[in-house]
C-alpha positions in Angstrom: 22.4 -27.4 -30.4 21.6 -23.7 -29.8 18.2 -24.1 -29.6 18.3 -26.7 -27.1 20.8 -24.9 -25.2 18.4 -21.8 -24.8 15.5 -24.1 -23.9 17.8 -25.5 -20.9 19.2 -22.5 -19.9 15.5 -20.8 -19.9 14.0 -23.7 -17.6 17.0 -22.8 -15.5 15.6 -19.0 -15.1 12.5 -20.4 -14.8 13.4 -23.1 -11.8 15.2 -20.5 -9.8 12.7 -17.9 -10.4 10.4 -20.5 -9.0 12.6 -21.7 -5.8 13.0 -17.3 -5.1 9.3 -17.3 -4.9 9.2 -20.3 -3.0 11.8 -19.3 -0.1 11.0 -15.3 -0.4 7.3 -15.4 0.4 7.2 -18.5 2.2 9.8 -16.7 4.7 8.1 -14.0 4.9 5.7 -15.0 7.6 8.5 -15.6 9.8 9.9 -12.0 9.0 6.6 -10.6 10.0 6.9 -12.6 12.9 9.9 -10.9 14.2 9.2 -7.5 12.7 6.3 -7.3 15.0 8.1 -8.1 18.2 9.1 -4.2 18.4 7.3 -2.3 15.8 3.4 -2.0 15.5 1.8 -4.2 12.6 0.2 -1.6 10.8 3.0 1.0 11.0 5.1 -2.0 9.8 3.5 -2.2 6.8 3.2 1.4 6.4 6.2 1.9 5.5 7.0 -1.8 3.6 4.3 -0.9 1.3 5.6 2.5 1.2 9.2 1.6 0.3 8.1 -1.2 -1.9 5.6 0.8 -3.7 7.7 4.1 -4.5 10.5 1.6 -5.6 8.2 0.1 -8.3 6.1 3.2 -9.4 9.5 5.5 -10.2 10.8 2.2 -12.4 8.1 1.4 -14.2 7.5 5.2 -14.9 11.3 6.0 -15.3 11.3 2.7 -18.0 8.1 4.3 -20.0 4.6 3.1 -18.6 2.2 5.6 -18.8 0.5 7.3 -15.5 -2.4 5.6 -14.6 -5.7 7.4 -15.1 -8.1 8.3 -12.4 -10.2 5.6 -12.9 -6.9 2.8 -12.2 -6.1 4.8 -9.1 -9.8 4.4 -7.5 -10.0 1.0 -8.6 -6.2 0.1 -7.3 -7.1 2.4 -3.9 -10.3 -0.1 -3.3 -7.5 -3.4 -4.5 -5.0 -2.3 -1.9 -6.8 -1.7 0.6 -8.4 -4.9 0.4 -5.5 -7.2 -0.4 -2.8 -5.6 1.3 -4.6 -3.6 4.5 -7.3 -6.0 5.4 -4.8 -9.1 3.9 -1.6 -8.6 4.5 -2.4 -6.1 7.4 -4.6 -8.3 9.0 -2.1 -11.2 8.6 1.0 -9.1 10.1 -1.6 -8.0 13.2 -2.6 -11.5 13.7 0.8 -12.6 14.3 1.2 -10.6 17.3 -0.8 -13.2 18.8 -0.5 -16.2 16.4 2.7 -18.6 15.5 4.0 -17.5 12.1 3.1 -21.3 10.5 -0.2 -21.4 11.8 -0.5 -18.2 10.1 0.4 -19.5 6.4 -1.7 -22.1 7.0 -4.7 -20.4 7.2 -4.1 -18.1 4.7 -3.0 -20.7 2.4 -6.9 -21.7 2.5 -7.4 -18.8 1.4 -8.4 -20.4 -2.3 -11.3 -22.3 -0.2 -13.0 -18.4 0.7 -12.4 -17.1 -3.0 -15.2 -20.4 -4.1 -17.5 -19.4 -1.4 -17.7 -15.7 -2.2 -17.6 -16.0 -5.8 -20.2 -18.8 -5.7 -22.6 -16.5 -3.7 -21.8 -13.7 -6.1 -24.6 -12.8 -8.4 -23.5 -14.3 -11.7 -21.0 -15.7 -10.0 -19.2 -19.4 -11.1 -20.8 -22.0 -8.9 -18.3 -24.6 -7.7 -17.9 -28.1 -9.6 -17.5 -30.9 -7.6 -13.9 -31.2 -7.4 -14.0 -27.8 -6.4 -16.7 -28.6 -3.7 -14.7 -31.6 -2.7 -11.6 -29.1 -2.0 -13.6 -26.9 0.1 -15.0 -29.2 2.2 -11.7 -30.7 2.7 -10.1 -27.6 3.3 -12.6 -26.2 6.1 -12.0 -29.6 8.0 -8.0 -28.8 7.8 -9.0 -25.7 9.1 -11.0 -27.1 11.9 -9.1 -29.4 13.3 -6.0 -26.7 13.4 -8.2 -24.5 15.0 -9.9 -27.0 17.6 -12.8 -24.7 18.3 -14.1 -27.6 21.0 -10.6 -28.4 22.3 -11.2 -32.0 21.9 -7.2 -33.1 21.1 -6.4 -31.6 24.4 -3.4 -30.2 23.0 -2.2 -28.1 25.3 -1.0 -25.7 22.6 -3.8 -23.0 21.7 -4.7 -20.3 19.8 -5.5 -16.7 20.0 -9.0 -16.7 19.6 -8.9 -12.6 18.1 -5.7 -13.8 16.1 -7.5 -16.1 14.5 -10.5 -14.2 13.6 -8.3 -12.0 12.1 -6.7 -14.1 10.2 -9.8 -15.7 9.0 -11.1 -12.1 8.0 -7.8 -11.4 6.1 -8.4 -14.2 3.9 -11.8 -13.2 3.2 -10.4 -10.0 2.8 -7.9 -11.2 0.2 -10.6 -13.4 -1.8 -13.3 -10.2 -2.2 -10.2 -7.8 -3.5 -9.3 -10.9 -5.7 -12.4 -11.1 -7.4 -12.9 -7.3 -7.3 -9.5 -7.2 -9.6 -10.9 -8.7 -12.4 -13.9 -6.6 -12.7 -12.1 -2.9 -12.8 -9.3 -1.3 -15.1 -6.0 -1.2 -13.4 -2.4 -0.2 -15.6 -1.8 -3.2 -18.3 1.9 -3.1 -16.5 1.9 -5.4 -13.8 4.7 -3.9 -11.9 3.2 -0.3 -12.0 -0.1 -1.7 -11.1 1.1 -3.5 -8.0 3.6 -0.4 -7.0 -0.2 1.6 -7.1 -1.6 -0.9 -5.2 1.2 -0.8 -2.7 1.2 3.0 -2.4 -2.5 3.0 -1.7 -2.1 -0.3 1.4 0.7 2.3 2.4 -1.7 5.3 3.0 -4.0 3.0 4.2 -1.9 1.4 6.7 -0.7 4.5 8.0 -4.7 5.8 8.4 -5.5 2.7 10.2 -2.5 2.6 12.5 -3.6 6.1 13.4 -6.8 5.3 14.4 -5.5 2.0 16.8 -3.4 4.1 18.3 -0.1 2.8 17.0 1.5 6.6 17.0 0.9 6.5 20.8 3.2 3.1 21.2 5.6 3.5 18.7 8.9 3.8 20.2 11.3 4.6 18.0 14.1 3.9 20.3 13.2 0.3 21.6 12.9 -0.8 18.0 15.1 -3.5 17.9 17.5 -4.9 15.2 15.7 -7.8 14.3 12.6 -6.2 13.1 14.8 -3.5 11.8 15.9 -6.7 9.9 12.7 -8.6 9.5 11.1 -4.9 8.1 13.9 -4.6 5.8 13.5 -8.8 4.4 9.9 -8.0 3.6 10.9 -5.1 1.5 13.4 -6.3 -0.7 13.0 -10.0 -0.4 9.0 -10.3 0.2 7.5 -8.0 -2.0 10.7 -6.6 -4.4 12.4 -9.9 -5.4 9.0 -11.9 -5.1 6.7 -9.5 -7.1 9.6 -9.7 -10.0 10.2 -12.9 -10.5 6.7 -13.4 -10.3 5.4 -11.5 -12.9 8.1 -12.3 -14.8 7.4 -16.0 -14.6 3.6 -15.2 -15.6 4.8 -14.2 -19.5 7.3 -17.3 -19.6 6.0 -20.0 -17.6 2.7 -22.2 -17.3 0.3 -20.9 -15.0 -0.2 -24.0 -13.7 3.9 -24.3 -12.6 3.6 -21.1 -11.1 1.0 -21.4 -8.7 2.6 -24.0 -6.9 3.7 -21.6 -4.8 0.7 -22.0 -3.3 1.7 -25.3 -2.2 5.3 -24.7 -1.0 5.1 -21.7 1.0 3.0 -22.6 3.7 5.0 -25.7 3.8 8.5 -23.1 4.3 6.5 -20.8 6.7 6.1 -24.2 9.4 9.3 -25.5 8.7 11.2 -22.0 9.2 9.0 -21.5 12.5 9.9 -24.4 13.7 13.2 -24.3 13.4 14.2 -20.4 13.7 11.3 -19.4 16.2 10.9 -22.1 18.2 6.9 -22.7 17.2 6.0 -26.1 18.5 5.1 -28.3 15.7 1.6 -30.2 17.3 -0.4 -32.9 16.1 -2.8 -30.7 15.2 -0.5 -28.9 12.3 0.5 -32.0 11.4 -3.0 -33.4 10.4 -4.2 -30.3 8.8 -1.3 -29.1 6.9 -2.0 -32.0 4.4 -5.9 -31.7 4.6 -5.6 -28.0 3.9 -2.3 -28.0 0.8 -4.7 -30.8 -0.6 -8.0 -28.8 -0.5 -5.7 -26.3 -2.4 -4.7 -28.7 -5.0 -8.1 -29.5 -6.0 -9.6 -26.0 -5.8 -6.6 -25.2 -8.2 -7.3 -28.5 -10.7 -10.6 -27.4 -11.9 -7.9 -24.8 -14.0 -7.7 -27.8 -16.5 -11.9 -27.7 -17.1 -13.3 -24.7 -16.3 -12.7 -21.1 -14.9 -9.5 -20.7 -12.6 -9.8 -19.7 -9.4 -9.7 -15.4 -9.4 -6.7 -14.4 -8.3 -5.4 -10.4 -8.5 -4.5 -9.4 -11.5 -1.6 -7.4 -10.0 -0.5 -8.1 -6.3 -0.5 -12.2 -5.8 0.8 -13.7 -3.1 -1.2 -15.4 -0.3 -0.9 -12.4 2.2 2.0 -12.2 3.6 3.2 -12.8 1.9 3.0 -10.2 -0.4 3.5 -9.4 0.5 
């Protein structure tokens, strides 16, 4: 009887550690969305990562983990900078100009660029056919969300740049991915990622610097939403999410876990929709299920061969952390 009451009260934590993940990074979009509204993007996530990072470094070194070497911090100064400046940076500056859902969906293809570069990698794992299947799939989600020819006649958009970026964020995201895997980073996960973060902080702060955000930062016309949506990314995006994540990693299947994947771009539409007023078009309606399905299969080739890479320390489809 005690035995089975642990096991239920275990997929309990488990569930709810699941639906945090779900709601926290699949809201964060949205949070981005109105963070930028008053407070330039890479500023913005300046001092998230900052905040974030500091937070998770003192803990982990407070609760024991040893300092990481020289080596860890190189190799967690090249991660960061590619998964959380050029991914989630690029992803937070896109949505100056991009509807928070459309923005998830994108980067939830993000799977579909990780194939292509590691494929084209030298001695690098060449798609199977599922896999191949996904892809294709996936880049005609993307397509028709896009509309590069305009043929639906939608009258509803997109920022050309924004979506450039965006489309270079996720590429960003899939070379630091793969770039995890191949260098020594702390065996805590939580120190690792607070690294990580503290080195996208320094290099957020750089890059702002050299756009010129210190010359249109106005502290005083900040308003209280972003003050608000800045504030939801810290605690809730990357402190609550990065958490229950790893935690969920020692206790859970991978498999379960990675659904995420699945759900939050889902939550990033519907929240947009609903709390932002981002028109919901026939276009997002036909390629959100292309796109969460090319996902599905890219991920399915877990049960026969190689996963797909993912970082070994900050996860999250950018934006999500983060």
């Amino acid at each position: 009887m005690g035995v089975h009451r642990k096991t239920e009260a275990m997929k309990t934590r488990i569930w709810a550690a699941l639906i945090a993940i779900y709601l926290a990074w699949g809201s964060t979009y949205l949070a981005i969305h109105f963070a930028v509204q008053s407070i330039p993007p890479f500023f913005m996530t300046g001092v998230r990562f900052l905040v974030a990072g500091l937070v998770l470094y003192i803990w982990r070194r407070w609760a024991g983990d040893p300092a990481p070497t020289r080596t860890q911090w190189r190799s967690s100064v090249v991660i960061g900078n590619l998964l959380l400046v050029g991914g989630i940076g690029g992803v937070t500056w896109a949505e100056q100009y991009v509807p928070s859902g459309i923005a998830a969906l994108i980067i939830a293809a993000t799977p579909l660029w990780v194939v292509l570069v590691e494929a084209m990698r030298r001695r690098g794992t060449r798609p199977t056919w599922i896999t191949t299947t996904g892809v294709l799939v996936g880049l005609t989600g993307i397509t028709i969300l896009i509309d590069p020819l305009k043929t639906s006649g939608d009258q509803h958009g997109y920022s050309v740049i924004g979506i450039i970026a965006l489309l270079l964020a996720a590429l960003s995201w899939a070379i630091g991915s793969i770039y995890s895997h191949q260098v020594d980073l702390p065996k805590s996960a939580l120190l690792s990622t607070g690294v990580q973060l503290l080195a996208g902080s320094a290099g957020s702060f750089v890059l702002g610097l050299v756009t010129g955000e210190a010359g249109r930062l106005d502290i005083s016309g900040i308003t209280l939403q972003s003050v608000a949506g800045l504030a939801y990314l810290i605690v809730v995006g990357s402190l609550i999410g990065f958490v229950c994540y790893t935690w969920l990693l020692r206790v859970a299947p991978t498999t379960l876990v990675i659904t995420y994947a699945y759900v939050n771009p889902l939550v990033a539409v519907i929240l947009g929709s609903l709390l932002a007023q981002e028109v919901l078009t026939t276009k997002v309606i036909l390629a959100t299920p292309l796109i969460l399905s090319a996902v599905v299969l890219i991920y399915a080739r877990n049960r026969k061969g190689k996963p797909v890479e993912q970082p070994r320390a900050v996860l999250q489809a950018p934006a999500g952390e983060d």
